[in-house]
C-alpha positions as CSV (number, residue, x, y, z in Angstrom):
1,X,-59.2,19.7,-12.0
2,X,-59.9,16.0,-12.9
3,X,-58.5,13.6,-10.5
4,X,-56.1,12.1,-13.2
5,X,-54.8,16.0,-14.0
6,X,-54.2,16.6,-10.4
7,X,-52.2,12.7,-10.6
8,X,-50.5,14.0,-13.3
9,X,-49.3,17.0,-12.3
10,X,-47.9,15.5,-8.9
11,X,-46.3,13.1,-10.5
12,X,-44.2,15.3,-12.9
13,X,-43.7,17.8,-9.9
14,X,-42.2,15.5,-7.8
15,X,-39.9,13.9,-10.8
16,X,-38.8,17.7,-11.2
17,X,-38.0,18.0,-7.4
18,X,-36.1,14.5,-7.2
19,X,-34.1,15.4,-10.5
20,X,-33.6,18.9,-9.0
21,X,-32.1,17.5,-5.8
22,X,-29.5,15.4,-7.1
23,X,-25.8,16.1,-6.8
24,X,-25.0,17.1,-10.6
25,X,-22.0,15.5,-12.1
26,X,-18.6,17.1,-12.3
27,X,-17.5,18.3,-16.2
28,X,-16.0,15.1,-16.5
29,X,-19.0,12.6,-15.6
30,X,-17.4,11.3,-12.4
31,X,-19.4,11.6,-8.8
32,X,-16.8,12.3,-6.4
33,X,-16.6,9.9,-3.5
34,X,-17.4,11.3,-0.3
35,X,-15.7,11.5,2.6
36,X,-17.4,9.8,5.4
37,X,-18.6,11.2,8.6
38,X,-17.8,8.5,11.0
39,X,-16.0,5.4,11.2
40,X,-19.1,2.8,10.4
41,X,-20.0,4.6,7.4
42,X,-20.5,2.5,4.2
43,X,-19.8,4.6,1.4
44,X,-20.7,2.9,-2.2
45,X,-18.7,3.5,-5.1
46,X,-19.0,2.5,-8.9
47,X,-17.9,-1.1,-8.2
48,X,-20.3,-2.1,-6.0
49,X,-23.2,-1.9,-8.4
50,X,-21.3,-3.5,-11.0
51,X,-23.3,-7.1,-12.3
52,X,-25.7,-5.6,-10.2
53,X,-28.7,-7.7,-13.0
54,X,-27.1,-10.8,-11.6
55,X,-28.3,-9.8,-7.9
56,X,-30.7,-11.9,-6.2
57,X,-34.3,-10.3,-7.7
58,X,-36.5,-9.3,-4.6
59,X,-39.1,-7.8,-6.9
60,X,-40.4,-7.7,-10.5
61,X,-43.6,-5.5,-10.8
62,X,-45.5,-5.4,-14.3
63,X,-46.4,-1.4,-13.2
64,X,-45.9,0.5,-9.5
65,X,-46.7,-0.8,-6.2
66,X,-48.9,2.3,-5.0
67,X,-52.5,2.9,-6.0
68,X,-51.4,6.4,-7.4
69,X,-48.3,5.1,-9.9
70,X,-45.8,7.9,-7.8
71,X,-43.0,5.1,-7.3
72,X,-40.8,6.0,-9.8
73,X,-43.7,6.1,-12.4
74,X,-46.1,3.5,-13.0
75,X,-44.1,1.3,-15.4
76,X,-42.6,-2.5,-15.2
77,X,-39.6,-2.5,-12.9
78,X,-37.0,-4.6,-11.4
79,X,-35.7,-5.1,-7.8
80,X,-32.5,-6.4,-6.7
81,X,-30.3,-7.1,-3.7
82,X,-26.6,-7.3,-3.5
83,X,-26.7,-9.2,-0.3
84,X,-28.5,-12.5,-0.6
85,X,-28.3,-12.5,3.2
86,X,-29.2,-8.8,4.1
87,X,-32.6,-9.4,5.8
88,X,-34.1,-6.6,9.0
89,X,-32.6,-7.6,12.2
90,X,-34.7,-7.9,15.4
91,X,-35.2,-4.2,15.8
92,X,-36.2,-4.3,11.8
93,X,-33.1,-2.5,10.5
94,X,-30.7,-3.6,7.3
95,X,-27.1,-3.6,8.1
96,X,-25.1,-1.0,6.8
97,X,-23.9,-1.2,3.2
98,X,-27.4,-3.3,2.7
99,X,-27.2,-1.9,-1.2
100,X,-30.9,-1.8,-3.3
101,X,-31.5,-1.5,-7.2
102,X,-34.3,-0.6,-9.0
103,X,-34.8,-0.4,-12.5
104,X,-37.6,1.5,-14.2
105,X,-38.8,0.7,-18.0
106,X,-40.4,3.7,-19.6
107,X,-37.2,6.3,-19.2
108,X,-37.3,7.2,-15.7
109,X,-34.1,4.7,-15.2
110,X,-31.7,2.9,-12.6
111,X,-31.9,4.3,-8.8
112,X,-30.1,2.9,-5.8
113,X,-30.6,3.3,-2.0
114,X,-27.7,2.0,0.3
115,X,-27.4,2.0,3.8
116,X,-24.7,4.2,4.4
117,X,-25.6,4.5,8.1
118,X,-23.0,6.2,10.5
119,X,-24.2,10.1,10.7
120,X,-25.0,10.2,7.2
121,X,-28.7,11.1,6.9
122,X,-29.7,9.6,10.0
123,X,-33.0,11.0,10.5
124,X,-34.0,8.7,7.8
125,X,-31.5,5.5,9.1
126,X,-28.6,6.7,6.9
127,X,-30.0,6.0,3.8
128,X,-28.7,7.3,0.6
129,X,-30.6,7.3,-2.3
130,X,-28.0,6.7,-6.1
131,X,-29.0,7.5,-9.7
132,X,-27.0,5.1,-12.1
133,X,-26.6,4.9,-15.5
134,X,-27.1,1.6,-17.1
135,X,-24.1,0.2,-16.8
136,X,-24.1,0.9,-13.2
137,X,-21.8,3.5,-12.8
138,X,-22.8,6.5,-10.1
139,X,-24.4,9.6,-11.9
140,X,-25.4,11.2,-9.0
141,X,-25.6,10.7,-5.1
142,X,-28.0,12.7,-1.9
143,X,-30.1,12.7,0.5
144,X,-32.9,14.2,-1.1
145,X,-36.1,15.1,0.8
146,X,-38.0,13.6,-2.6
147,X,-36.7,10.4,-1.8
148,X,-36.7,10.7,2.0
149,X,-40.7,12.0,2.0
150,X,-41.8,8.9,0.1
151,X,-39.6,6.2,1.8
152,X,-40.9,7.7,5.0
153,X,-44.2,5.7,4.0
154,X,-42.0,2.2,4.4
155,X,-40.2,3.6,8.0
156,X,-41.5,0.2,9.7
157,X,-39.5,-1.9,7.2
158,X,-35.9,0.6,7.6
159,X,-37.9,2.4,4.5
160,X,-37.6,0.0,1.6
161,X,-41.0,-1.2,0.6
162,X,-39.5,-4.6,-0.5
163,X,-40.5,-7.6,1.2
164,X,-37.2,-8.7,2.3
């Protein structure tokens, strides 16, 4: 199998897995909040992504970051920050609530990470990763091993490859 087959075929396997892992939407296309799981828990809801193309841009990539196109697939994309003033602290962690967008050309769409923090997925520094729609509303929310197996890669940087 040719190098670009085997590239091809990891690619659309791993977009099956992440799409697989998400928390599907109720009948009536609203993501229940959750409940938290301890009392410094930052739990996002719709209205914190909303404006979210106004953020402060971190980013803007004419095609992926890595050599083999994985991140989200090798097309044009957008970062952004909500916090203009959420930077690593000395021991190279965001605060919690530190909320990420990324926005994919070519279909594969708008996906969130936030630091939730508390218990909430803390072998990967309570980050949840957030499907949105394009209006920013929440179309699905977890802590899928998809998401957690690539961030691993940026661990060092609290596992957000941005520069920030």
């Amino acid at each position: 199998m040719s190098k670009l087959m085997l590239s091809l075929s990891l690619l659309l396997m791993g977009t099956i897995l992440f799409l697989g892992s998400c928390t599907k939407e109720k009948g009536d296309g609203v993501v229940p909040i959750p409940t938290p799981t301890s009392p410094n828990e930052y739990i996002a809801t719709d209205a914190d992504f909303q404006g979210f193309r106004n953020w402060t841009v971190v980013v803007q990539l004419s095609k992926a970051q890595s050599d083999d196109g994985r991140a989200h697939t090798d097309a044009a994309r957008t970062v952004w920050i909500k916090q203009t003033n959420a930077v690593r602290d000395q021991n190279g962690q965001y605060p919690n609530g530190t909320v990420f967008v990324k926005e994919v050309l070519g279909g594969y769409g708008i996906v969130a990470m936030v630091k939730r923090g508390g218990t909430y997925n803390a072998a990967h520094n309570g980050w949840e990763w957030i499907q949105l729609d394009s209006a920013g509303k929440i179309t699905s929310r977890n802590s899928s091993n998809t998401c957690n197996n690539c961030h691993v890669r940026a661990k060092s940087q609290d596992y957000a490859f941005t520069k920030k």
